[in-house]
One Martini backbone bead per residue (centre of mass of N, CA, C, O) as a GRO file, in nm:
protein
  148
    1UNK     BB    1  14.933  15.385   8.053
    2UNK     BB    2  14.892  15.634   8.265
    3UNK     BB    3  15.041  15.709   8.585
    4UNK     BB    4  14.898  15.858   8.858
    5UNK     BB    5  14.946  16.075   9.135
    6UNK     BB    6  14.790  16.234   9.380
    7UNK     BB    7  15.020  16.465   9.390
    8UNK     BB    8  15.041  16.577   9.142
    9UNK     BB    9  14.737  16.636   9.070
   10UNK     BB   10  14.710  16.871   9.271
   11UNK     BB   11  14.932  17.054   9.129
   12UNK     BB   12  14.671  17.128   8.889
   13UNK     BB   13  14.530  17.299   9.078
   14UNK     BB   14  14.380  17.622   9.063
   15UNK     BB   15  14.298  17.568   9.396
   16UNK     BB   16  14.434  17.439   9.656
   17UNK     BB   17  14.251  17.512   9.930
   18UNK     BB   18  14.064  17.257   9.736
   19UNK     BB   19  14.202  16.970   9.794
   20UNK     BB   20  14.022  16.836  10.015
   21UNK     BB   21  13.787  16.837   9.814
   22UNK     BB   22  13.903  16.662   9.612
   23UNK     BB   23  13.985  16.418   9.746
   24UNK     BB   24  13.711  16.339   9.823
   25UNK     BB   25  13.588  16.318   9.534
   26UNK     BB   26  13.791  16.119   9.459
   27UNK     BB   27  13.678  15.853   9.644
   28UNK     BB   28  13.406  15.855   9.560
   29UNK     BB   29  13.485  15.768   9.280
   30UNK     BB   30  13.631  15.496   9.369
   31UNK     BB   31  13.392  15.393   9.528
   32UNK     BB   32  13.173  15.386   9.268
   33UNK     BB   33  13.400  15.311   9.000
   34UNK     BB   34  13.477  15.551   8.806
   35UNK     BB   35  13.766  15.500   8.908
   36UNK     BB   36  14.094  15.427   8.904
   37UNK     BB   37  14.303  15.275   9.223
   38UNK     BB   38  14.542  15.301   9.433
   39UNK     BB   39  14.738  15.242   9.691
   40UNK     BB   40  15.017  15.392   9.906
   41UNK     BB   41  15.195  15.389  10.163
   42UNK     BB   42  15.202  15.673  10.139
   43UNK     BB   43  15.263  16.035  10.245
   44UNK     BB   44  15.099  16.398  10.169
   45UNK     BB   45  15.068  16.730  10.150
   46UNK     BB   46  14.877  16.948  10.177
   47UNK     BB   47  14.826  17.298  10.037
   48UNK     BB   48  14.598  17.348  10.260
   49UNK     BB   49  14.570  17.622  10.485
   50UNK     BB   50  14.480  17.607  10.827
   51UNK     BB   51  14.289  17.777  11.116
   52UNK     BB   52  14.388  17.876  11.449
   53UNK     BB   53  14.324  18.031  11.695
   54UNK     BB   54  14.558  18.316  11.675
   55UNK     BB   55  14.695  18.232  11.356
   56UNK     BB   56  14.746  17.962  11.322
   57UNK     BB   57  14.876  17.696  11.086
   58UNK     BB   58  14.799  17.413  10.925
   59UNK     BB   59  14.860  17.064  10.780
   60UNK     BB   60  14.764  16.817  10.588
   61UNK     BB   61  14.735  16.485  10.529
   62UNK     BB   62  14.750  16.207  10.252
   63UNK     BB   63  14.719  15.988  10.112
   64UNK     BB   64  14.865  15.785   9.835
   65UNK     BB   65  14.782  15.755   9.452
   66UNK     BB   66  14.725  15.547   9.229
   67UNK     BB   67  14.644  15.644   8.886
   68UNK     BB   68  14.421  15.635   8.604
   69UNK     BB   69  14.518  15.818   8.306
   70UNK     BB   70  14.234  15.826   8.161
   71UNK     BB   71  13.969  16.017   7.932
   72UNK     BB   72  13.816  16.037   8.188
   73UNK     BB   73  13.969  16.113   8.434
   74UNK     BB   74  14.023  16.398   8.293
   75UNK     BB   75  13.716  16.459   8.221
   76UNK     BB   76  13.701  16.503   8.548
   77UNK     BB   77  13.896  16.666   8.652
   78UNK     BB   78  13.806  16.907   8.517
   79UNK     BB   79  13.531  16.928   8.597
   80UNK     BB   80  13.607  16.964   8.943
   81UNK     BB   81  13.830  17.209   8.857
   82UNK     BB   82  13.590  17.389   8.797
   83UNK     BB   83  13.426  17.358   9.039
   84UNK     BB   84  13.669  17.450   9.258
   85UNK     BB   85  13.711  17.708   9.178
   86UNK     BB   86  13.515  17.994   9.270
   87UNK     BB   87  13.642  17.957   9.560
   88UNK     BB   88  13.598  18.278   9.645
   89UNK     BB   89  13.539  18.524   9.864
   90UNK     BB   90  13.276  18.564   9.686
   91UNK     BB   91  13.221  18.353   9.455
   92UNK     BB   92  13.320  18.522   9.185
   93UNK     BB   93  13.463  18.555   8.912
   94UNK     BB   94  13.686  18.697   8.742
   95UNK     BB   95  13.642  18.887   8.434
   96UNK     BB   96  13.821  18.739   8.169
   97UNK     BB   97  13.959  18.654   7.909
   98UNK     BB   98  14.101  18.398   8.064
   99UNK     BB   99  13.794  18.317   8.187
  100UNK     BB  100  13.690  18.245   7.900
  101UNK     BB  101  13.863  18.051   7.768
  102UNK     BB  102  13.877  17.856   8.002
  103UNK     BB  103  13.583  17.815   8.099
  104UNK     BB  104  13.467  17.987   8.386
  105UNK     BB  105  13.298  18.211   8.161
  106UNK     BB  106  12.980  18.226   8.005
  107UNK     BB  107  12.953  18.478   7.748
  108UNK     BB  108  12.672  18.455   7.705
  109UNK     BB  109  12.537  18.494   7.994
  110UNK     BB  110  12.707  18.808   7.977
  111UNK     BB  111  12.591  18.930   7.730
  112UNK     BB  112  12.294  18.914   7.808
  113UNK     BB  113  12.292  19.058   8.062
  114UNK     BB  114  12.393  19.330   7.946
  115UNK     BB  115  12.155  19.353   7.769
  116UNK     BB  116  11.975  19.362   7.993
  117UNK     BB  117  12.107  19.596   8.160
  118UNK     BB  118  12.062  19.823   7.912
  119UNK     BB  119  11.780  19.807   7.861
  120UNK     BB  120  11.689  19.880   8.149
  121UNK     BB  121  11.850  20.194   8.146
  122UNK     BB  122  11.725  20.299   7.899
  123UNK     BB  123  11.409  20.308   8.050
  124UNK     BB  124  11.463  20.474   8.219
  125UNK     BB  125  11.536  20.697   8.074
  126UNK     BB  126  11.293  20.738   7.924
  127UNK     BB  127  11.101  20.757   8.174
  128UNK     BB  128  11.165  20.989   8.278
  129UNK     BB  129  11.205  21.215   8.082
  130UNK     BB  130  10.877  21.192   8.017
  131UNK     BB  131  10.793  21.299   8.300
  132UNK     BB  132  10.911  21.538   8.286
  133UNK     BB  133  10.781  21.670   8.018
  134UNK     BB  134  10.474  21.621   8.148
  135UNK     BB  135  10.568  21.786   8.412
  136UNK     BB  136  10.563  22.091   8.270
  137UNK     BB  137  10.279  22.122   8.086
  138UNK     BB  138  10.193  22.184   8.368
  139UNK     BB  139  10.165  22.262   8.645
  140UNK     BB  140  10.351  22.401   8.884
  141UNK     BB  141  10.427  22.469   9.179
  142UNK     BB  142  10.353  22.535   9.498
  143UNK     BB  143  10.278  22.735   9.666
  144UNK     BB  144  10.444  22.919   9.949
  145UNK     BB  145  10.272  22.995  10.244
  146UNK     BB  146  10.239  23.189  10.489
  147UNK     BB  147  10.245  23.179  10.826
  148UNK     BB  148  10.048  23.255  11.125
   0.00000   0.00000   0.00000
């Protein structure tokens, strides 16, 4: 069985901004009897840099654990660091080959969106074409009378 320090496991966070959510769930877990850990004398510095007012930044420390790293435990990380990655700037990961081999981007409900997007352009574009041709066969624009 091998045994992580919850300071290595921080390392393979794919955003570290995100290291303080990961410790709080990471003992939720351990609270609620899901992972197995224990404590050590240790502490050890988050990645995540916070900011004060003025522009100043500092970090904060955590006490560190010794994780029993069970393939339940992995299937935890892996799916919490999935939960943990989106959180960027606008809220929504850029689309690449690399986020969806990695599984952090859909393909099939982006697929679905541009084919439903796709069809809504194209009738969009039918709908006026139509619309056009059916008012040219009508009476032409109102003439323009000069004021008295």
């Amino acid at each position: 069985m091998p045994y992580i320090t919850l300071s290595d496991q921080i390392k393979k966070l794919h955003n570290p901004q995100r290291s303080d959510a990961f410790v709080k769930k990471l003992r939720d877990a351990i609270r609620e009897g899901d992972i197995d850990a224990a404590d050590t004398p240790g502490r050890f510095e988050l990645p995540k840099k916070f900011a004060k007012r003025g522009g100043e930044t500092y970090t904060r420390k955590a006490k560190d654990l010794i994780i029993d790293g069970t393939p339940e435990f992995e299937a935890w990380f892996a799916k919490i660091n999935k939960e943990l990655t989106p959180a960027r700037a606008n809220g929504k990961i850029k689309v690449t080959p690399e986020a969806i081999e990695a599984g952090l981007v859909d393909f099939k409900v982006l697929a679905a969106e541009t084919r439903r997007k796709m069809g809504a352009s194209f009738e969009k574009g039918q709908k006026l074409g139509s619309s056009r041709a059916a008012g040219s066969k009508g009476p032409g624009r109102p003439k323009k009378t000069a004021q008295k």
